[in-house]
C-alpha positions as CSV (number, residue, x, y, z in Angstrom):
1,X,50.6,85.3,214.7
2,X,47.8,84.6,212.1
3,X,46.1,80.9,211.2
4,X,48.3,80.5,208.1
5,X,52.1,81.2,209.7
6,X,51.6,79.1,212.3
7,X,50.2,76.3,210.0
8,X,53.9,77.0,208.2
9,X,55.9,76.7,211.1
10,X,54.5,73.6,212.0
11,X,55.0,72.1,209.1
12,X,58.3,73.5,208.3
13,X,59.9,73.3,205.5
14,X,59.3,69.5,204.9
15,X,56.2,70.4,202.5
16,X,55.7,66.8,200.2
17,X,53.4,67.9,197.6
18,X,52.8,64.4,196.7
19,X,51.0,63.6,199.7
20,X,49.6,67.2,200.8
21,X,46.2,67.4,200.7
22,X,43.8,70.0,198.4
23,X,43.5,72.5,201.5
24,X,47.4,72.5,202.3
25,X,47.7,72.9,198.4
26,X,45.9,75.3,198.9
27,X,47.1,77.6,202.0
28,X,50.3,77.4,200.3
29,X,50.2,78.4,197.2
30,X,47.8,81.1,198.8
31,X,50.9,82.1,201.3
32,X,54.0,82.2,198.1
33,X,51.6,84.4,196.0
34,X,51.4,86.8,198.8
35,X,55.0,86.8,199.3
36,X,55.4,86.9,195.5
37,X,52.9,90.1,195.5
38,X,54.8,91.6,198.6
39,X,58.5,91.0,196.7
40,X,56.9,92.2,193.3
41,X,55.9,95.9,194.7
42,X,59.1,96.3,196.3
43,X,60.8,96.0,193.1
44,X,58.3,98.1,191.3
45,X,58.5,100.9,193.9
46,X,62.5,100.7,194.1
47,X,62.4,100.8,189.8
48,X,59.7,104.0,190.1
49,X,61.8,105.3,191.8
50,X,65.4,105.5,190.3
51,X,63.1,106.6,187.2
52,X,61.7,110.1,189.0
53,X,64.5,111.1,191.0
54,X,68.1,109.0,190.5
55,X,68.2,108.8,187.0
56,X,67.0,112.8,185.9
57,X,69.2,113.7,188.3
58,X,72.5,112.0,186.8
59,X,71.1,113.2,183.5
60,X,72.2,116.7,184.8
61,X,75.7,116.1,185.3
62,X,78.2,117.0,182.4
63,X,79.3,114.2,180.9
64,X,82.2,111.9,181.4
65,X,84.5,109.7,179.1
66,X,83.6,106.2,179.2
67,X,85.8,103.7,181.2
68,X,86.6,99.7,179.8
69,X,87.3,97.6,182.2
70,X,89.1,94.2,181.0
71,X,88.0,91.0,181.3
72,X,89.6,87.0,180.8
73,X,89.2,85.5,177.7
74,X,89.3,82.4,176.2
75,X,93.6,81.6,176.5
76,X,95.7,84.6,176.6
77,X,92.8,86.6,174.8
78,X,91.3,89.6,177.3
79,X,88.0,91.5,176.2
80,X,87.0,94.5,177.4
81,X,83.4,95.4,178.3
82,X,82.1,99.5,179.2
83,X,81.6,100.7,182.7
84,X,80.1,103.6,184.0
85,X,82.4,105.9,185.8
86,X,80.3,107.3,188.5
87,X,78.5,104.0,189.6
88,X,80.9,101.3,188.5
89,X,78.4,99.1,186.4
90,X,77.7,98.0,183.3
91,X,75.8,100.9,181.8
92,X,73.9,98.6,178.7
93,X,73.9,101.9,176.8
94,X,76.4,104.0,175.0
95,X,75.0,107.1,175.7
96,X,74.2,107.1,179.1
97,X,73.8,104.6,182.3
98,X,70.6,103.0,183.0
99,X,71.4,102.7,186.8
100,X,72.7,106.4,187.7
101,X,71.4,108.2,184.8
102,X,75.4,109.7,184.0
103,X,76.3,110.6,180.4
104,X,78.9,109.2,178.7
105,X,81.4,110.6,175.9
106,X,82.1,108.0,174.2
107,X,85.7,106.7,173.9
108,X,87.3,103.7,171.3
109,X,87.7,100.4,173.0
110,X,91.0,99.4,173.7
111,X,92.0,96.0,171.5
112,X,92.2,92.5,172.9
113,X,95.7,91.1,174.1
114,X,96.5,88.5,172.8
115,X,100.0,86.8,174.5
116,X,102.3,84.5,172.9
């Protein structure tokens, strides 16, 4: 175990910042920028990677019609907001998913209930 994660485990997580001096100012914010860094090219290599392979790959499928999938309104009052049909999420495109890459024909939006 290095200098620095031992330091943190024997400070725990009772860090005041008021009262810490320059060099524990230090070490820290030295420690959550390498963690930040870490957590930072995890994402970018997850993101690089739905965008050569996961994504193209969807691209190839025929397309499918877009599903709606309801949601509470205000009252009686029920909205209705797209969702992809192969993945299940909200595709924030008409054309085509941004998670799996699947096209979408696009199909009229059902109208709001409203009960009485």
């Amino acid at each position: 175990m290095n200098k620095i994660k031992r330091y943190f485990y024997s400070i725990g997580s009772k860090f005041d910042w008021k009262t810490a001096t320059e060099k524990e100012k230090q070490i820290r914010h030295k420690y959550f920028d390498r963690q930040r860094r870490r957590f930072d090219k995890k994402c970018q290599s997850q993101q690089r990677l739905r965008e050569l392979f996961v994504v193209p790959i969807g691209r190839l499928r025929k397309p499918l019609p877009m599903e709606w999938e309801p949601q509470c309104g205000l009252g009686d009052y029920v909205s209705y907001y797209p969702k992809c049909p192969r993945c299940g999420e909200m595709p924030y495109s008409m054309s085509e998913c941004i998670f799996c890459g699947q096209r979408m024909i696009e199909t009229e939006q059902p109208k709001g209930f409203q009960g009485g």
